[in-house]
C-alpha positions as CSV (number, residue, x, y, z in Angstrom):
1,X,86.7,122.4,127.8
2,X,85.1,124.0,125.1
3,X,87.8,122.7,122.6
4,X,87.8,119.8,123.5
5,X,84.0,118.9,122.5
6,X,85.0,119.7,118.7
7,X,88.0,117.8,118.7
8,X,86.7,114.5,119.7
9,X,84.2,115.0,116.9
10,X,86.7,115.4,114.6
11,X,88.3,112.5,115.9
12,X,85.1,110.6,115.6
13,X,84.5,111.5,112.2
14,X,88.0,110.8,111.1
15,X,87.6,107.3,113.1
16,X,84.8,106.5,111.0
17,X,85.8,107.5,107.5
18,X,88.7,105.5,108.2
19,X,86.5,102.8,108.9
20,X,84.3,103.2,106.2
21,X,87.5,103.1,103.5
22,X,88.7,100.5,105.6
23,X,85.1,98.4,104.3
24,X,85.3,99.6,101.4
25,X,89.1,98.7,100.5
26,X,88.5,95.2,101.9
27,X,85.0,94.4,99.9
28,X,86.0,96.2,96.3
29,X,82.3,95.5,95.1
30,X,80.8,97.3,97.4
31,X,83.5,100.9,95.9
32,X,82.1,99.9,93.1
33,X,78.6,99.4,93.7
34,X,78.6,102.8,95.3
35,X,81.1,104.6,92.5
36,X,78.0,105.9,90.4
37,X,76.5,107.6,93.3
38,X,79.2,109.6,93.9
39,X,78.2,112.6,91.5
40,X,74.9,112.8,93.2
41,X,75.9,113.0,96.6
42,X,78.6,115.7,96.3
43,X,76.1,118.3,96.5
44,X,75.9,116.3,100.2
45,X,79.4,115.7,101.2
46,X,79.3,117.9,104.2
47,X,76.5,116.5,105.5
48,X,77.7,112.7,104.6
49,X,81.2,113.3,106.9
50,X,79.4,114.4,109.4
51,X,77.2,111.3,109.1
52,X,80.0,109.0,109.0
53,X,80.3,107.9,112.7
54,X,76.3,106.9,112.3
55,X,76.1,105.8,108.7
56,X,79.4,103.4,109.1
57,X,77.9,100.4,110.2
58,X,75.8,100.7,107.4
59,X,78.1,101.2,104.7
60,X,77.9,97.4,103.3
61,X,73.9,97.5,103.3
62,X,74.0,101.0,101.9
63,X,76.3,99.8,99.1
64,X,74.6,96.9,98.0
65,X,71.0,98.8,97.8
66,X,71.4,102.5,96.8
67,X,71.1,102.1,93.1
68,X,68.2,101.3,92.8
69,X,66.5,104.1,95.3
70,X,69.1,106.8,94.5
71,X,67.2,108.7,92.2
72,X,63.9,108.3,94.8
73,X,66.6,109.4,98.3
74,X,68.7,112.1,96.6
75,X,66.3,115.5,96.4
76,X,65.9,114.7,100.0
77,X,69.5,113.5,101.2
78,X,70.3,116.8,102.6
79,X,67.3,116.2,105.0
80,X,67.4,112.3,105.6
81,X,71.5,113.2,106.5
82,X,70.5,116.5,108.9
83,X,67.7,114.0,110.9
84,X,70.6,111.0,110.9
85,X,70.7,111.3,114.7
86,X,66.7,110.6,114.9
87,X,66.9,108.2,112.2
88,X,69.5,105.8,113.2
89,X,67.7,103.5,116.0
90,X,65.5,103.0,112.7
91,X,68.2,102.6,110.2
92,X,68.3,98.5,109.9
93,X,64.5,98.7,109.4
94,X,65.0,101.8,106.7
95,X,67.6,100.0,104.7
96,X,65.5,96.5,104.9
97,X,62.4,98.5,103.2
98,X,63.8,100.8,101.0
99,X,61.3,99.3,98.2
100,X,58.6,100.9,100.3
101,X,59.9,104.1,102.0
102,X,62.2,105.3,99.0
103,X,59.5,106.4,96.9
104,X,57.6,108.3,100.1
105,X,61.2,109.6,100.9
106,X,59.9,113.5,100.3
107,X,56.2,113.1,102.2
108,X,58.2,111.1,105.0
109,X,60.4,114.0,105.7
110,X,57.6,116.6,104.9
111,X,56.2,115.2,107.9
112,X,59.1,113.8,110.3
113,X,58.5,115.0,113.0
114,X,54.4,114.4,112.9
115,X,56.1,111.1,112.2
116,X,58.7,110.0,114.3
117,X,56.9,109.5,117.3
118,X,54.9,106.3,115.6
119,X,58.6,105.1,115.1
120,X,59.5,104.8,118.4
121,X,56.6,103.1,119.7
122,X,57.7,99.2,120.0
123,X,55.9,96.7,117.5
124,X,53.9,93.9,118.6
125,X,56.1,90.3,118.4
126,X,54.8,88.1,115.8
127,X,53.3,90.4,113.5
């Protein structure tokens, strides 16, 4: 049993990074969009495979907004990637105000977990 548990990560992982080339081999502009980025997130890459199965569906927002934020996300991706369980019920909402959070991307994970309850609490409709 305690084999097993690995494996199927493995298998998960793999699952998703052939998903994610999958995306990216069917929407070329979105490789391309991302192929700049690369340098900066090798320091990450561990981290970013192990992300894969959460940051696939993703992957086509990702692409067409991480140049600008890059600079603002990358001193911190080793965090934002090792909290990537917490943050993915929040990731849609992330990704839609990147604007906003990217620049706060160091305070926010200063304080994520003084944080992360206020994230979970539902938001008023209409507002």
């Amino acid at each position: 049993a305690s084999v097993v548990a690995p494996i199927a990560s493995a298998l998960e992982v793999a699952r998703a990074g052939a998903g994610v080339a999958g995306t990216l081999v069917a929407e070329p502009r979105l490789a391309l969009r991302m192929l700049p980025h690369v340098p900066p997130m090798t320091p990450h890459w561990r981290e970013v495979v192990a992300g894969l199965p959460v940051l696939e569906p993703h992957i086509p927002r990702i692409a067409e907004i991480l140049g600008p934020y890059m600079a603002d996300v990358e001193p911190h991706l080793g965090r934002v990637l090792q909290r990537l369980d917490r943050l993915e019920p929040h990731l849609g909402y992330i990704l839609g105000h990147m604007g906003v959070v990217a620049p706060h991307c160091g305070a926010i994970m200063d304080y994520f977990d003084v944080l992360m309850p206020f994230a979970d609490i539902p938001m008023p409709s209409g507002g």
